[in-house]
C-alpha positions as CSV (number, residue, x, y, z in Angstrom):
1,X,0.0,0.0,0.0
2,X,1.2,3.3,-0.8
3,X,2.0,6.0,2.2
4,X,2.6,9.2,0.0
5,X,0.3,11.9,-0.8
6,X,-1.6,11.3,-4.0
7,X,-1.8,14.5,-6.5
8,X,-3.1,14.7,-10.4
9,X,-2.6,10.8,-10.9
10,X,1.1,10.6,-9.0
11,X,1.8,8.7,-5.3
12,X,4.4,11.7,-4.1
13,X,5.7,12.9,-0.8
14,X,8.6,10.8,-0.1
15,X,11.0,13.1,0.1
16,X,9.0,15.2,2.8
17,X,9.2,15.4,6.6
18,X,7.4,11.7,7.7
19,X,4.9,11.7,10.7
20,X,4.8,9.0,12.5
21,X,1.4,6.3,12.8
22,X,1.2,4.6,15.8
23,X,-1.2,1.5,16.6
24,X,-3.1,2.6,19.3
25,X,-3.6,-1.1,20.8
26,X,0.0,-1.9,21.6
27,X,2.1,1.8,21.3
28,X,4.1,0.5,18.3
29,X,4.9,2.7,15.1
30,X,3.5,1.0,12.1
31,X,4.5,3.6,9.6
32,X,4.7,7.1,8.4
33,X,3.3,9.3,5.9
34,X,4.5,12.6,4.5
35,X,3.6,16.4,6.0
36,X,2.3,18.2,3.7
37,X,2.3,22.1,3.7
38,X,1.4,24.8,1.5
39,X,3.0,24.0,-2.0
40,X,1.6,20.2,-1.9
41,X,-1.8,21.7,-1.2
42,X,-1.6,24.4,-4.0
43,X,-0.5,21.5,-6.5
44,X,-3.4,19.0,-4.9
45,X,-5.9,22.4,-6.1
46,X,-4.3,22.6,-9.2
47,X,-4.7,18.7,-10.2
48,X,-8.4,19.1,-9.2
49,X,-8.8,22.5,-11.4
50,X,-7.4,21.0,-14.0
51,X,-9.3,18.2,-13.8
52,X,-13.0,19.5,-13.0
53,X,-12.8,20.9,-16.9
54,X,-13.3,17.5,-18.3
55,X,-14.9,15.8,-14.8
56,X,-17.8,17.9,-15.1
57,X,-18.7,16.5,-18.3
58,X,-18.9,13.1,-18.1
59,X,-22.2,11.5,-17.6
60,X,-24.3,10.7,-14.7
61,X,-24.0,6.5,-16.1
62,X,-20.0,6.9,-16.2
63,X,-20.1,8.4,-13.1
64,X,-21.9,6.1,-11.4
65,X,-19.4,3.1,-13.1
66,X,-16.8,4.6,-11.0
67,X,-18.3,4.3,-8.1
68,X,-19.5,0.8,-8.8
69,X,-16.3,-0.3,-9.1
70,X,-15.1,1.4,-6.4
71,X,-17.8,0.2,-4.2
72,X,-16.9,-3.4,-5.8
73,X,-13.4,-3.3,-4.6
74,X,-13.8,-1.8,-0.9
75,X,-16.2,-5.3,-0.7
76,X,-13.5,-7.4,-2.5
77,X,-10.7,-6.1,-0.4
78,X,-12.7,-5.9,2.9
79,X,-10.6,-7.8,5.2
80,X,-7.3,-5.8,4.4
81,X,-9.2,-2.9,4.6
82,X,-10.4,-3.4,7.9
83,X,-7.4,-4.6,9.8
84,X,-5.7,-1.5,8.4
85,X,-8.1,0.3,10.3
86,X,-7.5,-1.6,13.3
87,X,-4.3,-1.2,13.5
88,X,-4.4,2.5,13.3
89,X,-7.5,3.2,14.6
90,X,-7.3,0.5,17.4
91,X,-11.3,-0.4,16.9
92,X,-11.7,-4.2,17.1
93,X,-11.8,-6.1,13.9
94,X,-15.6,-6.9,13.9
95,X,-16.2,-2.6,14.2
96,X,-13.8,-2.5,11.3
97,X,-15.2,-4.9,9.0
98,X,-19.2,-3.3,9.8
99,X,-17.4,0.0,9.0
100,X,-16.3,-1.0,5.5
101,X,-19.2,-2.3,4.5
102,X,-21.2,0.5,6.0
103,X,-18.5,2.9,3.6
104,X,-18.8,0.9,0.9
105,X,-23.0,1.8,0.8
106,X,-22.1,5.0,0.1
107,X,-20.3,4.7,-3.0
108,X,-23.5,2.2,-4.4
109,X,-26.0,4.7,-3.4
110,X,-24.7,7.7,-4.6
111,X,-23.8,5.8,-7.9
112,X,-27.3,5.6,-8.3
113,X,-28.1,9.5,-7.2
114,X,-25.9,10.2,-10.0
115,X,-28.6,9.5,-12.1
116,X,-31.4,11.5,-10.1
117,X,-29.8,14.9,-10.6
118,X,-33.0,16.3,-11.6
119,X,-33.6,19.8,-13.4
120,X,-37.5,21.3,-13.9
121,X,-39.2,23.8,-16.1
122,X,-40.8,26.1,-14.3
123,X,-44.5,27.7,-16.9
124,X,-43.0,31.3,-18.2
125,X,-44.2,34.6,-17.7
126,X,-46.3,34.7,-20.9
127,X,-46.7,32.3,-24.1
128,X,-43.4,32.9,-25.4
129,X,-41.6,32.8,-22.5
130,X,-40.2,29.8,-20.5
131,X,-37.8,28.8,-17.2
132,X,-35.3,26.2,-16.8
133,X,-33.6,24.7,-13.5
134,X,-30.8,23.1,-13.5
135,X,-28.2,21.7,-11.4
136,X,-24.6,21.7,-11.8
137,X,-21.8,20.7,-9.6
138,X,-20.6,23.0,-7.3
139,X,-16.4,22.8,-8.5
140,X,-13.7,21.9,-6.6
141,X,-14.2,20.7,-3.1
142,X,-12.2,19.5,-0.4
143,X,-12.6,17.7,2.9
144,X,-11.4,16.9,6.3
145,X,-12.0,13.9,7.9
146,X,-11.7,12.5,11.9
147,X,-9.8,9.4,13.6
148,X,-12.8,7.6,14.2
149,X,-14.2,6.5,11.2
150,X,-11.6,6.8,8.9
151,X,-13.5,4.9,5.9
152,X,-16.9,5.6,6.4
153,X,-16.0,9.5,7.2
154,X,-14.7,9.7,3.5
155,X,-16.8,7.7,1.3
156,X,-19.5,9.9,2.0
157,X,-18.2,12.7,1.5
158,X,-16.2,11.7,-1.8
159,X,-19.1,9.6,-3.3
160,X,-21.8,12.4,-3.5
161,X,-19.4,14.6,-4.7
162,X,-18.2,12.7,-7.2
163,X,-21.6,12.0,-8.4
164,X,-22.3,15.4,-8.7
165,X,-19.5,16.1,-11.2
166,X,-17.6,17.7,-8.4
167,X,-13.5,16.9,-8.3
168,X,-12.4,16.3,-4.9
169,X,-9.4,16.5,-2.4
170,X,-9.3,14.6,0.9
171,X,-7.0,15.8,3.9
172,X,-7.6,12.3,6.4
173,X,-6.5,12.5,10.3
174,X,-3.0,12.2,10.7
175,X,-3.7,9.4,13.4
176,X,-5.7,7.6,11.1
177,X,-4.2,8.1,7.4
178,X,-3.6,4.9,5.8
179,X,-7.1,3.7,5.6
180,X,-7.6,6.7,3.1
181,X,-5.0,6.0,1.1
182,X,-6.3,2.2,0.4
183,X,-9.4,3.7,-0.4
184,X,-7.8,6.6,-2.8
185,X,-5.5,3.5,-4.2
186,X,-8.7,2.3,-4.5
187,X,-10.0,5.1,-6.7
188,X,-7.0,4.5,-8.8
189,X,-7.6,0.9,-9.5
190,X,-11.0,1.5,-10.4
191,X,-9.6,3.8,-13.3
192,X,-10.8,7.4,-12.2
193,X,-9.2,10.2,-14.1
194,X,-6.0,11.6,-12.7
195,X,-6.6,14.8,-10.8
196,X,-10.2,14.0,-9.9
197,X,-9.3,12.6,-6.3
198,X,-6.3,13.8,-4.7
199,X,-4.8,13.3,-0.6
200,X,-2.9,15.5,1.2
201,X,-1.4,14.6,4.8
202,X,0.2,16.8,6.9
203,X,0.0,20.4,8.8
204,X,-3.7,21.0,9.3
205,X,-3.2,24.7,9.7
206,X,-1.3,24.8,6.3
207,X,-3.7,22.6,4.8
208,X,-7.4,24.1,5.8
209,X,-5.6,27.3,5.2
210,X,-5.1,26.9,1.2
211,X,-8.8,25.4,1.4
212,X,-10.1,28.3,2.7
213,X,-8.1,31.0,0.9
214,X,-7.8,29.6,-2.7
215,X,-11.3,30.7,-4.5
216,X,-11.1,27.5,-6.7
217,X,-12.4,25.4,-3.6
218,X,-15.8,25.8,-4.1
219,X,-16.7,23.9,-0.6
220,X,-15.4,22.4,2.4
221,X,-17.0,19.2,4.4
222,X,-15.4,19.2,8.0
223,X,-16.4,16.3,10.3
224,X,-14.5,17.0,13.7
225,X,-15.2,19.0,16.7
226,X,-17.5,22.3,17.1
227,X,-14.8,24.2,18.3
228,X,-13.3,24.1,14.8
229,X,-15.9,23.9,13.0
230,X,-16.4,27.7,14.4
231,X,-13.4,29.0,12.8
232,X,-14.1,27.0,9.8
233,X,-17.4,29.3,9.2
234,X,-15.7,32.7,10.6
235,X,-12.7,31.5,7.5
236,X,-15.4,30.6,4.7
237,X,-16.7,34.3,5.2
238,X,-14.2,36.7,3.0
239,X,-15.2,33.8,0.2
240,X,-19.0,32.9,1.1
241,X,-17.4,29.4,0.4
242,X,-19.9,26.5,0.7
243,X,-19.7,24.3,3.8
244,X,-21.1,21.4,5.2
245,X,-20.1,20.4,9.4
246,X,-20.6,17.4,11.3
247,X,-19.3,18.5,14.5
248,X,-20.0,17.5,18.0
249,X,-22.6,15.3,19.4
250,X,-24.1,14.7,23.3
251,X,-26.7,12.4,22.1
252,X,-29.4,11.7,24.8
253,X,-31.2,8.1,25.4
254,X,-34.6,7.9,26.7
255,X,-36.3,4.5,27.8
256,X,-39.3,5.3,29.1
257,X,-41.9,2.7,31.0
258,X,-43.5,1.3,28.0
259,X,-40.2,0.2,26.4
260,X,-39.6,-3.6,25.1
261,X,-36.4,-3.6,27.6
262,X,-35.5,-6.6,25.5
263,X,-35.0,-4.3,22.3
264,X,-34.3,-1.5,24.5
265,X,-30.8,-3.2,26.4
266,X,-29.7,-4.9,23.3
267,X,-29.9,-1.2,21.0
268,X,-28.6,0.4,24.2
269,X,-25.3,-1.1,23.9
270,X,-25.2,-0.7,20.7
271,X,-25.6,2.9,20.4
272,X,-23.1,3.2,23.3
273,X,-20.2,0.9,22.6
274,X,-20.0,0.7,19.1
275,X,-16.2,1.9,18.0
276,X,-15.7,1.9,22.0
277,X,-18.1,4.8,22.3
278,X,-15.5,6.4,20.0
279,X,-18.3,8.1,18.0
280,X,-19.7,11.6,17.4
281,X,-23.6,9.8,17.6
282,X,-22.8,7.4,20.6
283,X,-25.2,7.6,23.5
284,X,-23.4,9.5,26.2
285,X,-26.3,10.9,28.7
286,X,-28.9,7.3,29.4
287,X,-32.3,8.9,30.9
288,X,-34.8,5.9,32.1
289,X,-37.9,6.9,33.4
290,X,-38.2,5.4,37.2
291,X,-41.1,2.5,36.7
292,X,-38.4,0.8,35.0
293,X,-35.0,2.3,36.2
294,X,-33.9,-0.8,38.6
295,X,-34.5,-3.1,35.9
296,X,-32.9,-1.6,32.9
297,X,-29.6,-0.9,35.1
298,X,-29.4,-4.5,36.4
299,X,-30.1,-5.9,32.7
300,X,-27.3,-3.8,31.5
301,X,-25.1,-3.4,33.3
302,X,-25.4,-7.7,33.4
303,X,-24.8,-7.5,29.2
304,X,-22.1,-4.6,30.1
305,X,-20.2,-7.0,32.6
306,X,-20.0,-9.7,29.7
307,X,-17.8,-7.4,27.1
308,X,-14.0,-8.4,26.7
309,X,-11.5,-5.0,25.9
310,X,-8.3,-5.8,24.5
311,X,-6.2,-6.2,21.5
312,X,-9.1,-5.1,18.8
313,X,-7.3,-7.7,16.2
314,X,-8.5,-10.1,18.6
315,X,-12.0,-11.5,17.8
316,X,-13.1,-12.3,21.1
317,X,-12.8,-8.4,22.2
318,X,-15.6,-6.2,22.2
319,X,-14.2,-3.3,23.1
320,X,-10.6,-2.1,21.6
321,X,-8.3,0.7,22.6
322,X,-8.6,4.5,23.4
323,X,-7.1,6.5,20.6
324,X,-4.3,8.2,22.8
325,X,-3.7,9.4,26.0
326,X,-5.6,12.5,26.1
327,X,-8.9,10.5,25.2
328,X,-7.9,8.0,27.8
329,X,-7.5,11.0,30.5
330,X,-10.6,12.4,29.7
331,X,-12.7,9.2,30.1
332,X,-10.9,8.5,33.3
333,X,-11.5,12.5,34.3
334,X,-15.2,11.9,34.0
335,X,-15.8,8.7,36.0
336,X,-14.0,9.6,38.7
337,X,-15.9,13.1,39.0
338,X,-19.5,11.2,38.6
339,X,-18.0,8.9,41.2
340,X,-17.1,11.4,43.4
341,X,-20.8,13.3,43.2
342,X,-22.5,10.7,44.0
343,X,-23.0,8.1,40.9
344,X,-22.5,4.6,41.5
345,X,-20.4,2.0,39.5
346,X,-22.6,-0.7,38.4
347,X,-19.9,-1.9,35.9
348,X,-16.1,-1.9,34.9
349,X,-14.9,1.7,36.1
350,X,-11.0,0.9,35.8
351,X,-9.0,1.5,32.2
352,X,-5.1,0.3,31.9
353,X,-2.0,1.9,30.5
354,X,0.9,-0.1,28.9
355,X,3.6,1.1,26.7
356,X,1.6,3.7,24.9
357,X,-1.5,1.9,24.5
358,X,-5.1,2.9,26.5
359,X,-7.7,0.9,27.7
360,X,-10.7,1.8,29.4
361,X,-13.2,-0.6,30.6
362,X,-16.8,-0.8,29.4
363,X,-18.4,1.7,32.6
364,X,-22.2,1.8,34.1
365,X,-22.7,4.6,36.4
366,X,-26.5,4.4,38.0
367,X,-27.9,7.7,39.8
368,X,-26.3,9.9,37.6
369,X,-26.6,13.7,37.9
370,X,-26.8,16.6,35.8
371,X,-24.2,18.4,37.9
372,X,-21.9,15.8,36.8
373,X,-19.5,16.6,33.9
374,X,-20.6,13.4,32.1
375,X,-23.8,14.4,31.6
376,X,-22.6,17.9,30.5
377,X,-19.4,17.2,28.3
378,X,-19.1,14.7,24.9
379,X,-17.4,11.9,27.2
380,X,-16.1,9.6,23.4
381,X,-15.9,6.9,25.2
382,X,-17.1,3.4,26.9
383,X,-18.7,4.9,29.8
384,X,-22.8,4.9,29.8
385,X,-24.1,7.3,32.8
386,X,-27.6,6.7,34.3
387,X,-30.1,9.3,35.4
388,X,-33.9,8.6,36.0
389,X,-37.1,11.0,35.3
390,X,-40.4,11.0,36.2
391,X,-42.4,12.5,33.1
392,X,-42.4,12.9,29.5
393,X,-41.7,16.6,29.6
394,X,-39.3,15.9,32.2
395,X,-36.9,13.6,29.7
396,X,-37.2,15.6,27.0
397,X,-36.2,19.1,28.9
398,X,-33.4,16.7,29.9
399,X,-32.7,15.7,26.5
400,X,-32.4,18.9,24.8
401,X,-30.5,20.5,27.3
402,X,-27.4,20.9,25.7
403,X,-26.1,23.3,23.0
404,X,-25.6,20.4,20.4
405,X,-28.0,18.3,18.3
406,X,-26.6,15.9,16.6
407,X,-28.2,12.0,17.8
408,X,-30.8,10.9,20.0
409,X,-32.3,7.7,21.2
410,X,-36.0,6.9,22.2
411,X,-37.2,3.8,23.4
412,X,-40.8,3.4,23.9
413,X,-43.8,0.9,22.1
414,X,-46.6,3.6,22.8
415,X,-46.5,5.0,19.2
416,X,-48.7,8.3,20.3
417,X,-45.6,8.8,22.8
418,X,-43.0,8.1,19.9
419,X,-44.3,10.5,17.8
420,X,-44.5,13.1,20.5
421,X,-40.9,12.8,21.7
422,X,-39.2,12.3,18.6
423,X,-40.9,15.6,17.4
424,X,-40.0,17.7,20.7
425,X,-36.7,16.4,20.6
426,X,-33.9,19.1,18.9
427,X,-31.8,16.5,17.1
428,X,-30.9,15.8,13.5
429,X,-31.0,11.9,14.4
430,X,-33.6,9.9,16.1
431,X,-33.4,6.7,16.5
432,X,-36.9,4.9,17.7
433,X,-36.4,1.8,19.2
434,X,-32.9,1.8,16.5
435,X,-29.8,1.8,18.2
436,X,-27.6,2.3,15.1
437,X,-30.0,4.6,13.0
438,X,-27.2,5.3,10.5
439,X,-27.6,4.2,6.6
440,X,-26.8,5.6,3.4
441,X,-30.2,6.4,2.6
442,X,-30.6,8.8,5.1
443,X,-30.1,12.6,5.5
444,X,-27.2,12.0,8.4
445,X,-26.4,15.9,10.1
446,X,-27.1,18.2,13.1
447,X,-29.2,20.8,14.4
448,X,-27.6,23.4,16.5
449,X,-24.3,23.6,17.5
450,X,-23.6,20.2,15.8
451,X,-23.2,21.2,12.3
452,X,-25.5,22.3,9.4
453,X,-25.4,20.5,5.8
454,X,-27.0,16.6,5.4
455,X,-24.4,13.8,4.2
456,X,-26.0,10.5,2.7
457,X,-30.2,10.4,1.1
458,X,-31.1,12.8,-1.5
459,X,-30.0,15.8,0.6
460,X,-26.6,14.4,0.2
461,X,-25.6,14.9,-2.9
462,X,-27.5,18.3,-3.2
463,X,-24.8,19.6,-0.8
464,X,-22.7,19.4,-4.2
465,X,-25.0,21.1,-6.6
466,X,-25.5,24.2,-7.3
467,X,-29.3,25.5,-8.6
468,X,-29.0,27.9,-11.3
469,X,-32.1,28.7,-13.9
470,X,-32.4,30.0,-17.1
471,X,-35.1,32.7,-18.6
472,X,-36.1,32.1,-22.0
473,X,-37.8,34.2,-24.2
474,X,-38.6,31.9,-27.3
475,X,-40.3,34.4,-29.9
């Protein structure tokens, strides 16, 4: 596999400064890739200039072939791809291989939203006159993807926008590179001009700052935290330049009396420890209504107790490694303050450190708080607090109080109730009963302070087009 920048066609970057890639599970170096600045950034811009002249002309069907094949070769090449992503990602193997898969569906749907770029005419001013809408791709655009999801994170942001006509440059987390480069090698294989994908890796400040200063980007996806996302919109102002943001999460899950607690423990720990609870959509604040409470905690905490944490290459783990220290701290920073205000550990509680690599045990904490820093801080990772409530309007006050809005979880079999709560709720994701709501299909984003712009469904690729019409006088 290649571990160079890729730029109009050419694997390049050798010669550069390397950074280090270090497995997360065990601490060891498992390669390096070049740092990028200014100049390979330009050139990265210039390849997808150059090539967005003969990109945007191409039709929707050959389009669409490309991504087929891409799409045919993430599936074919699935197991390499996935422990490369547990090696540098330190996610357990089974995480990886659903993420791959769940990457992959971009790439097919978007192939076929190629082919639903729809225009209208629009009845004229009088007989003679007549108005067209079309769409056309928005240019050059560029994105910036997290450690987390280092597959999944790109293809859908590079399949909708090269469905769109769009050409496209990717700048991947430096913890987390060499996934995107299979998937850009990937692009290659599958016979995509030269110039229409490109990678960069390296300085993010010298990277996002030709993004946001060279007027040939046309648009910027950013999936990382709020804070960044911030300056990201205060930047795209002197340019007006397009963007899309997936930023921060403190996704609330309600179980209220009526729920199948069956349905509602199994989806539970899915939306929780999936990726480790690594995730920007991962349950962090559990709210269970008090006819229940005792019950759901027992249950599971008892499904909790059963999860193995180790070496993510190992299939027996459920639960792999904290990216790095700082994650690891912060984890450990927030149990020990909900400990220390009262919450109780129902499960694990204890993480371990060896030669550079973090564990943290899958954590319960019953009679949680909202004074507690878990319930008021993104925690991103395998710790599940537990607060009860009495009411409806109770758990969703509780729900929405927080200045982000990305997921939410509602379990509950009374439909009226469903309806109610999933409406009141200020989220861009419900899931009902769905503890892993996520699909290609769907208009993935955030409300509030967790990002504006939809990735995946139709919505996706409209992110990429721009609406233009045309007046006609016909006499």
């Amino acid at each position: 596999m290649k571990q160079e920048l890729y730029i109009y066609g050419q694997w390049t970057g050798s010669n550069l400064e390397q950074i280090d890639v270090t497995n997360p599970g065990n601490g060891e170096v498992i390669g390096s890739v070049p740092k990028a600045g200014e100049k390979e950034t330009k050139q990265a811009v210039d390849a997808a200039h150059e090539a967005l002249k003969s990109w945007k002309k191409t039709t929707a069907a050959e389009r669409a072939g490309y991504l087929r094949e891409v799409f045919r070769l993430m599936h074919e090449e699935k197991e390499e791809i996935a422990e490369l992503m547990t090696r540098e990602n330190g996610k357990t193997i089974k995480d990886s291989e659903q993420e791959v898969v769940y990457a992959a569906s971009f790439l097919d749907w978007f192939a076929d939203e190629a082919k639903r770029v729809y225009g209208r005419s629009i009845p004229g001013k009088h007989a003679d006159h007549r108005i067209d809408v079309i769409k056309q791709p928005v240019g050059v655009t560029a994105a910036i993807t997290p450690w987390n999801f280092p597959a999944a994170m790109i293809t859908r942001k590079l399949a909708p926008a090269l469905a769109a006509g769009c050409t496209f440059i990717i700048k991947p987390a430096t913890a987390t590179p060499f996934t995107a480069m299979k998937i850009i090698e990937l692009c290659e294989r599958a016979g995509i001009p030269k110039g229409v994908v490109n990678l960069v890796t390296g300085s993010a400040s010298d990277i996002t700052g030709v993004f946001m200063n060279d007027s040939r980007v046309r648009k910027l996806s950013f999936t990382g935290s709020t804070e960044v996302g911030k300056m990201l919109i205060e930047q795209s102002a002197h340019q007006v330049k397009k963007l899309s943001l997936e930023l921060g999460g403190h996704g609330p899950l309600l179980v209220f009396n009526d729920a199948d607690l069956d349905t509602a423990v199994e989806e539970a720990l899915r939306a929780k420890f999936r990726n480790g609870g690594q995730s920007c959509i991962a349950a962090n604040r559990f709210y269970v209504q008090s006819g229940i409470y005792a019950e759901f905690v027992e249950r599971f905490s008892r499904e909790v107790e059963k999860m193995k944490t180790g070496d993510g290459m190992n299939r027996d783990n459920d639960i792999g490694a904290v990216i790095d220290q700082d994650g690891y701290e912060k984890i450990e920073h927030h149990v020990e303050d909900a400990v220390k205000k009262g919450a109780v550990l129902t499960a694990g509680g204890k993480g371990t450190t060896d030669n550079g690599a973090y564990f943290f045990q899958p954590t319960v904490l019953k009679d949680a708080s909202p004074d507690m820093i878990i319930m008021k801080e993104e925690t991103f990772g395998p710790v599940a607090p537990i607060q009860s409530f009495e009411t409806e309007e109770e758990a969703v006050e509780l729900a929405n109080d927080t200045p982000y809005g990305l997921a939410s979880y509602v379990f509950t079999t009374d439909h009226a109730r469903g309806v109610r709560v999933t409406e009141a709720l200020e989220f861009g994701v419900v899931g009902w009963n769905d503890g892993v709501p996520s699909a290609a299909q769907a208009p993935f984003g955030g409300l509030k302070e967790s990002g504006y712009g939809r990735e995946g469904g139709v919505e996706g690729i409209e992110e990429y087009l721009e609406t233009k019409y045309v007046a006609k006088n016909i006499r």
